[in-house]
C-alpha positions in Angstrom: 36.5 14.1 -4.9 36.1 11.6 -6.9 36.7 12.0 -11.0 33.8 13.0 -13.2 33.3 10.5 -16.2 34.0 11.2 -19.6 31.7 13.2 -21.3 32.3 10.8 -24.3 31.6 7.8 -21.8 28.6 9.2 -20.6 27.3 10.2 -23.9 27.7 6.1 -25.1 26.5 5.1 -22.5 22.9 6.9 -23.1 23.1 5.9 -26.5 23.6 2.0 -25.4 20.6 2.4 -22.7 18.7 4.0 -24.9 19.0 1.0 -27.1 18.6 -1.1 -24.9 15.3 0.3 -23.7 13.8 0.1 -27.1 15.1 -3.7 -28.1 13.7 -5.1 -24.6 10.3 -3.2 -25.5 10.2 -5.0 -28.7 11.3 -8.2 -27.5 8.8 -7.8 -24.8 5.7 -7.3 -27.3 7.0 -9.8 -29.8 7.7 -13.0 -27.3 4.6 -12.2 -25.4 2.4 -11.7 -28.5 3.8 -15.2 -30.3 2.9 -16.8 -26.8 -0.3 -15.8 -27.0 -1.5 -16.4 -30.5 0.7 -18.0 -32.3 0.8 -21.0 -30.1 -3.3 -20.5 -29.2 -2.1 -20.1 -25.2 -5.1 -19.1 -23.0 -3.6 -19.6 -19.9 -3.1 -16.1 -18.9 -2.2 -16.1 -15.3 0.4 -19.0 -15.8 2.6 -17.1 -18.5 2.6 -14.4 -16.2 3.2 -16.6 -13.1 5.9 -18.3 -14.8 7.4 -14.1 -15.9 7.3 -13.2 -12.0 9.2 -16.4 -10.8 11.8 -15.6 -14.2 12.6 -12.0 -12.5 12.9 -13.0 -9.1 15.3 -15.4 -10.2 17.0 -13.3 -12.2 17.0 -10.9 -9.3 18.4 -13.1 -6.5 21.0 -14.3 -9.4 22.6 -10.8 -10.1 22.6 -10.2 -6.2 24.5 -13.2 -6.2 26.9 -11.5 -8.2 27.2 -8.4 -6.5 25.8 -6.7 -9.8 22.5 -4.9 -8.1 21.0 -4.7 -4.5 17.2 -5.0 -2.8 15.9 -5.2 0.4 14.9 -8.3 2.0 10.9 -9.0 1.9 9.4 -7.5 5.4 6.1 -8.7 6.3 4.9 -6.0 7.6 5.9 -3.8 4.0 4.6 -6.5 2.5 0.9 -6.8 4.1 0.5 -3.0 3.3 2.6 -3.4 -0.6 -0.4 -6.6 -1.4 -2.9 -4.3 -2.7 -0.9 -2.9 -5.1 0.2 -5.9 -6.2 -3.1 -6.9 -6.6 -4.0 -3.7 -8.8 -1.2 -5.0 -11.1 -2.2 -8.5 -11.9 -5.4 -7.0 -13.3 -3.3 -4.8 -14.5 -1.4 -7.0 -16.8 -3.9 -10.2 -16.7 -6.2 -7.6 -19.2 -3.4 -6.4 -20.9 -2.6 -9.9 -22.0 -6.5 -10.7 -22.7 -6.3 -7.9 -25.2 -3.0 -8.3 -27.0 -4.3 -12.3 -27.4 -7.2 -10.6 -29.5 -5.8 -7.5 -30.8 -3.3 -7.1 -33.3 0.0 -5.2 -31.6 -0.8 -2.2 -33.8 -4.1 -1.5 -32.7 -2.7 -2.5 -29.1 -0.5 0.2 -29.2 -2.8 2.8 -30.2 -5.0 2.0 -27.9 -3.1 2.1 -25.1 -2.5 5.7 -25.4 -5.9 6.1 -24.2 -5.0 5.6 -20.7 -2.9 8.6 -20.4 -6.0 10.3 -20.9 -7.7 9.1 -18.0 -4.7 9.2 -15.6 -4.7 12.7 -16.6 -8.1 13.6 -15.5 -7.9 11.1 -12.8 -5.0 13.4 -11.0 -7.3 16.5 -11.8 -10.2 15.1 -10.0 -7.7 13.4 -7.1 -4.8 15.5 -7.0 -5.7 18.8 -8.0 -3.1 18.6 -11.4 -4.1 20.6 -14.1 -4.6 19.6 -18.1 -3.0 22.4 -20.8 -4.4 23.5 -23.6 -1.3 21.2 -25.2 -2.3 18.2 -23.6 -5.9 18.8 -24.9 -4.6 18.8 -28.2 -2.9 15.3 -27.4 -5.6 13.8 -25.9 -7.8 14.9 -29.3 -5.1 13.3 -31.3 -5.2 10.4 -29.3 -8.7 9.8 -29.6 -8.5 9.8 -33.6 -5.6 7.9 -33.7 -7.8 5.2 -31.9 -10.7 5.5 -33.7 -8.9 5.3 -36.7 -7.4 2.4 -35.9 -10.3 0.9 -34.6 -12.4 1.5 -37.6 -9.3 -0.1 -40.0 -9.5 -3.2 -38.1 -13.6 -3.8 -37.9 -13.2 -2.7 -41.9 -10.4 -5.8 -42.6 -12.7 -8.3 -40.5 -15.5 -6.8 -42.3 -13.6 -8.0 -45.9 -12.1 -10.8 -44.8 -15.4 -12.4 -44.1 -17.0 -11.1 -47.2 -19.8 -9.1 -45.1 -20.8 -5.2 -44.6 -19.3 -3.2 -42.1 -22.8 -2.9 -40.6 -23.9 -6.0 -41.1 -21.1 -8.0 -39.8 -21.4 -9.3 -36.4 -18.6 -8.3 -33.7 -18.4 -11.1 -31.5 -15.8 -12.7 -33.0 -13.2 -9.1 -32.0 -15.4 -7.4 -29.8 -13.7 -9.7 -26.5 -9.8 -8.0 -27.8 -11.9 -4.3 -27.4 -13.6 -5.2 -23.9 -10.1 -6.3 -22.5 -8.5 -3.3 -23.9 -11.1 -1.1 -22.4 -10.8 -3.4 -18.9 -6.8 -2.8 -19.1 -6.9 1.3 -19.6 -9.2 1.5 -16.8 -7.0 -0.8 -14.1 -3.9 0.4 -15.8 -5.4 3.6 -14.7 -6.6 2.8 -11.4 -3.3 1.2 -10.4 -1.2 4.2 -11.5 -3.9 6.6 -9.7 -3.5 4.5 -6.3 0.4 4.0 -6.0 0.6 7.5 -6.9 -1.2 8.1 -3.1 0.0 5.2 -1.4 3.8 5.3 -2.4 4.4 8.0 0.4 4.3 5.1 2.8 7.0 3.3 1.3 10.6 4.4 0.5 11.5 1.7 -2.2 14.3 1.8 -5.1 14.0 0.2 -8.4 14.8 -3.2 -7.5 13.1 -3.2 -3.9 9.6 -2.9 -6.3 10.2 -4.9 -8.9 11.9 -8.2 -6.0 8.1 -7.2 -4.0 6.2 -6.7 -7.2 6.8 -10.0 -8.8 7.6 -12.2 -5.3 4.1 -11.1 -3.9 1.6 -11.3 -7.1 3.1 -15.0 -8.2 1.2 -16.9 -5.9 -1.7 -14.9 -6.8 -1.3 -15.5 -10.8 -0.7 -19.1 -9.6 -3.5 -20.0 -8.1 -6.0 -18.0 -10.4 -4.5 -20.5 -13.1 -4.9 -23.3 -11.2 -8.2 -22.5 -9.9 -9.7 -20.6 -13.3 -7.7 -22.0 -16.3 -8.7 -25.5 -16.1 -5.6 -27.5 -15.0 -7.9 -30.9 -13.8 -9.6 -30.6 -17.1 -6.8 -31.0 -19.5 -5.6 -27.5 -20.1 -2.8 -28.3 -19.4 -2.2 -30.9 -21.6 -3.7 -29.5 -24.4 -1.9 -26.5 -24.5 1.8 -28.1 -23.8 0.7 -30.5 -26.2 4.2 -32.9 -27.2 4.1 -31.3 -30.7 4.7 -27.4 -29.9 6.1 -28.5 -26.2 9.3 -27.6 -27.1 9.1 -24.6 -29.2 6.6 -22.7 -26.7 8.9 -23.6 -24.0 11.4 -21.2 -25.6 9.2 -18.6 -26.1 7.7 -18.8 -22.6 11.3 -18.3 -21.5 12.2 -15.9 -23.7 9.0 -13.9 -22.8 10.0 -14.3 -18.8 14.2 -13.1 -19.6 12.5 -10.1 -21.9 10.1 -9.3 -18.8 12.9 -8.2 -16.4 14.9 -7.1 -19.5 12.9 -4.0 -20.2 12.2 -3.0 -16.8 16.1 -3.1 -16.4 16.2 -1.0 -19.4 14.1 1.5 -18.8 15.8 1.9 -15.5 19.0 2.2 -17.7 17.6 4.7 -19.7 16.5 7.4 -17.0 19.4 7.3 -15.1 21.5 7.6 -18.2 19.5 10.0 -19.9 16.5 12.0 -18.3 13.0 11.0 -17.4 11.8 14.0 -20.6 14.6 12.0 -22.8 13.2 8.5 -21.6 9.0 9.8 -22.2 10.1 11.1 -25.7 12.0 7.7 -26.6 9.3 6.0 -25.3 6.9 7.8 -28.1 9.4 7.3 -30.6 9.2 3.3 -29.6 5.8 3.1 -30.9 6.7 3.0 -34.5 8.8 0.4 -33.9 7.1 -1.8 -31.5 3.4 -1.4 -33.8 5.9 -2.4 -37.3 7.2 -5.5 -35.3 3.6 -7.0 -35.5 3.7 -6.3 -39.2 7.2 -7.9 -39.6 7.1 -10.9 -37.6 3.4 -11.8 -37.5 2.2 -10.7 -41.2 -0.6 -7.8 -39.7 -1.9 -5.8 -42.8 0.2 -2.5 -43.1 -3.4 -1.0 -44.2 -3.4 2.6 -44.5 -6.4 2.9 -41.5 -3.3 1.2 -39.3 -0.4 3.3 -40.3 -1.9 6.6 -40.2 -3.5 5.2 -37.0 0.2 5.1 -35.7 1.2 7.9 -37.2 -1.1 10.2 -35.2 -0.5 7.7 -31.8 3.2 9.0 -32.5 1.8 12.4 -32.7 -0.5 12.5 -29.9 2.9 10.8 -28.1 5.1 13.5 -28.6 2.7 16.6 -28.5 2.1 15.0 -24.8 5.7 14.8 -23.8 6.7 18.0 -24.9 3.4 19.7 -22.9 4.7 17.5 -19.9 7.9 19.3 -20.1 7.1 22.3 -21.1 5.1 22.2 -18.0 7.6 21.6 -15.9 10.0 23.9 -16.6 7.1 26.9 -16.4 7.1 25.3 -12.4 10.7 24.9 -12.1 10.7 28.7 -13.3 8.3 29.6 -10.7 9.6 27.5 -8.0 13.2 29.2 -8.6 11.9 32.8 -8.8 9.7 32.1 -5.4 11.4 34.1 -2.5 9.6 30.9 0.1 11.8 28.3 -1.7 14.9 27.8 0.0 18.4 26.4 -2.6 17.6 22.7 -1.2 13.8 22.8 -2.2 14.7 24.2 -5.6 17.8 21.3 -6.1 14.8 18.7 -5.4 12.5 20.0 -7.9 15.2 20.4 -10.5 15.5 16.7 -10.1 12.2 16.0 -10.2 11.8 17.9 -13.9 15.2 16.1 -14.7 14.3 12.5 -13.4 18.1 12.1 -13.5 19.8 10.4 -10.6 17.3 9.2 -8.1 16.9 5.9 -10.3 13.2 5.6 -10.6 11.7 4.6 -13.6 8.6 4.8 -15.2 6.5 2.1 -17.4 7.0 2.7 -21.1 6.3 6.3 -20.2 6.4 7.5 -23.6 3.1 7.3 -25.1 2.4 4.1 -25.2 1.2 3.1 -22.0 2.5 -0.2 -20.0 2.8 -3.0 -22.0 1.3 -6.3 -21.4 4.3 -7.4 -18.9 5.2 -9.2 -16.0 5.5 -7.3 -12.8 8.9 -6.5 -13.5 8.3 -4.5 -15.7 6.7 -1.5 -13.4 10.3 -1.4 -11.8 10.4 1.9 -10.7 6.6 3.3 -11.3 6.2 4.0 -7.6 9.0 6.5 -6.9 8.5 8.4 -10.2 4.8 8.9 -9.2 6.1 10.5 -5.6 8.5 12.6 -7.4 5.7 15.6 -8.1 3.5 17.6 -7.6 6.1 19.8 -9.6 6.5 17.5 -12.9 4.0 14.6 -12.2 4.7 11.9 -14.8 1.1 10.7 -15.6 1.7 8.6 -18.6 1.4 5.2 -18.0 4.9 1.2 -20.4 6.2 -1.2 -22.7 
């Protein structure tokens, strides 16, 4: 038998995951959001193109090194894995449209809105049900939102010296149709791995090696095809004068890509998939302040209290989550059908310790806008339940 660790080890090494976790998610948000605005990049599908080719490099270079292992691309996996690497560049193509327009405060809050409709999505699909708790959640999320949301159209409203009512919204309304685009496929694609990921038996890095290898030919050629590379695009935005500085960040944002999705992968095996989902709503405050601190947003009081209840809504819906569970695991224990090896299964499912799936920013934040990498391990949390099914959607 082999010794068990340290319980000192163990406990620094959560603590360093855990860390870990929320820097990459940070780093993630701030690289990605400079890319996007600060340097005035609208090509999209080539940031993200040039993320997936950044993890799969970064992949086959740790393999090199003995340091992680994945399974050789199959066609055959890969023919039937191509839709849902489809659902996840629309995924995180309209999660980059909306954090180009949207401040990363209002981002965040309104990402939370797609835990909502994953929820009721699983009702309708897979029969899950939806606690008085998560009601509450799902209320708080929705006024976190629209406070938020009302906040921002009130500073644009100032800013350019116009009513509220008066002012016309077409110069923010694209940032609210992306975000709106990017809850409903963020929803979508969590909905249809969910059923599809039976088929497939894949570990963390097995998803993210087929995630980013198969959707970077895609982002590719929607760039070259859509983001007008024969009519100076190009040139324009790798203009000689920020050529070198947005360089750096483009790599930076492609490093911090496979960073968090390693991270959060970290984090759940280290911790626990409850420990990871309630870090992940504590993240928020951090991640939304980063756009104040680096990027000069307005800490208005319309955007802080919008956080403040996001952060709520967050943690009411983790603790419902578990709280859930552990009413099933009771259940499931106290059932005289369930034999000892069904109830050590759904332990670990309520656990999420040890199987080394992942899920994407699970805390109440949603995914962030990302390159593939960063749904690692999304899949195999998503076939883990019917006993503690981790609907939330993550940074």
């Amino acid at each position: 038998m082999t010794a068990a660790a340290p319980k000192g080890s163990l406990a620094n090494s959560a603590a360093i995951s855990i860390i870990a976790y929320c820097s990459s998610s940070i780093l993630m948000t701030v690289t990605n959001k400079m890319v996007l605005s600060q340097f005035d990049f609208n090509m999209n599908f080539l940031l993200l193109a040039i993320q997936a080719a950044a993890a799969v490099i970064m992949l086959w270079v740790f393999k090199r090194f003995g340091l992680i292992t994945y399974r050789r691309l199959d066609p055959s996996e890969a023919k039937k894995w191509f839709p849902i690497s489809l659902g996840l560049v629309a995924m995180i193509y309209t999660g980059s449209k909306s954090l180009q327009f949207l401040s990363i405060s209002v981002y965040t809050i309104f990402k939370n809105l797609t835990i909502i409709l994953i929820a009721y999505g699983e009702v309708l699909w897979f029969g899950s049900k939806v606690t008085p708790m998560m009601l509450l959640s799902f209320a708080v999320m929705v006024f976190s939102s629209v406070i938020a949301g009302w906040s921002d159209i009130r500073l644009h409203s100032l800013a350019s010296g116009t009513s509220a009512l008066s002012l016309e919204l077409s110069s923010y309304n694209p940032g609210y149709l992306w975000m709106a685009a990017n809850c409903l496929s963020s929803a979508a694609y969590v909905l249809y791995m969910r059923k599809r990921i039976k088929h497939f038996n894949f570990k963390d890095y097995d998803t993210v090696y087929y995630n980013n290898l198969l959707s970077f030919p895609v982002m590719l050629a929607l760039s070259m095809c859509l983001e007008g590379w024969r009519s100076g695009e190009l040139e324009r935005t790798f203009a000689p004068d920020v050529r070198s500085s947005l360089m750096v960040a483009i790599v930076l944002s492609g490093i911090s890509s496979f960073l968090i999705s390693y991270g959060s992968a970290w984090c759940v095996r280290c911790t626990s998939s409850t420990t990871y989902s309630m870090v992940g709503a504590l993240n928020k405050l951090p991640v939304a302040a980063s756009g104040i601190l680096f990027f000069g947003e307005p800490a208005t009081a319309g955007n802080v209290s919008g956080i403040f209840f996001g952060l709520i809504a967050g943690l009411l819906y983790s603790y419902s989550k578990t709280d859930q569970a552990q009413k099933n695991l009771a259940l499931a224990n106290g059932s005289s059908l369930s034999s000892k090896a069904d109830s050590v299964g759904l332990l670990a499912a309520a656990s999420g310790g040890g199987d080394g799936s992942v899920s994407v920013d699970g805390g109440a934040g949603g995914l962030e806008m990302s390159s593939p990498a960063v749904v690692s391990g999304l899949g195999k949390k998503a076939t883990a339940l019917p006993l503690y099914q981790n609907t939330k959607v993550a940074d």
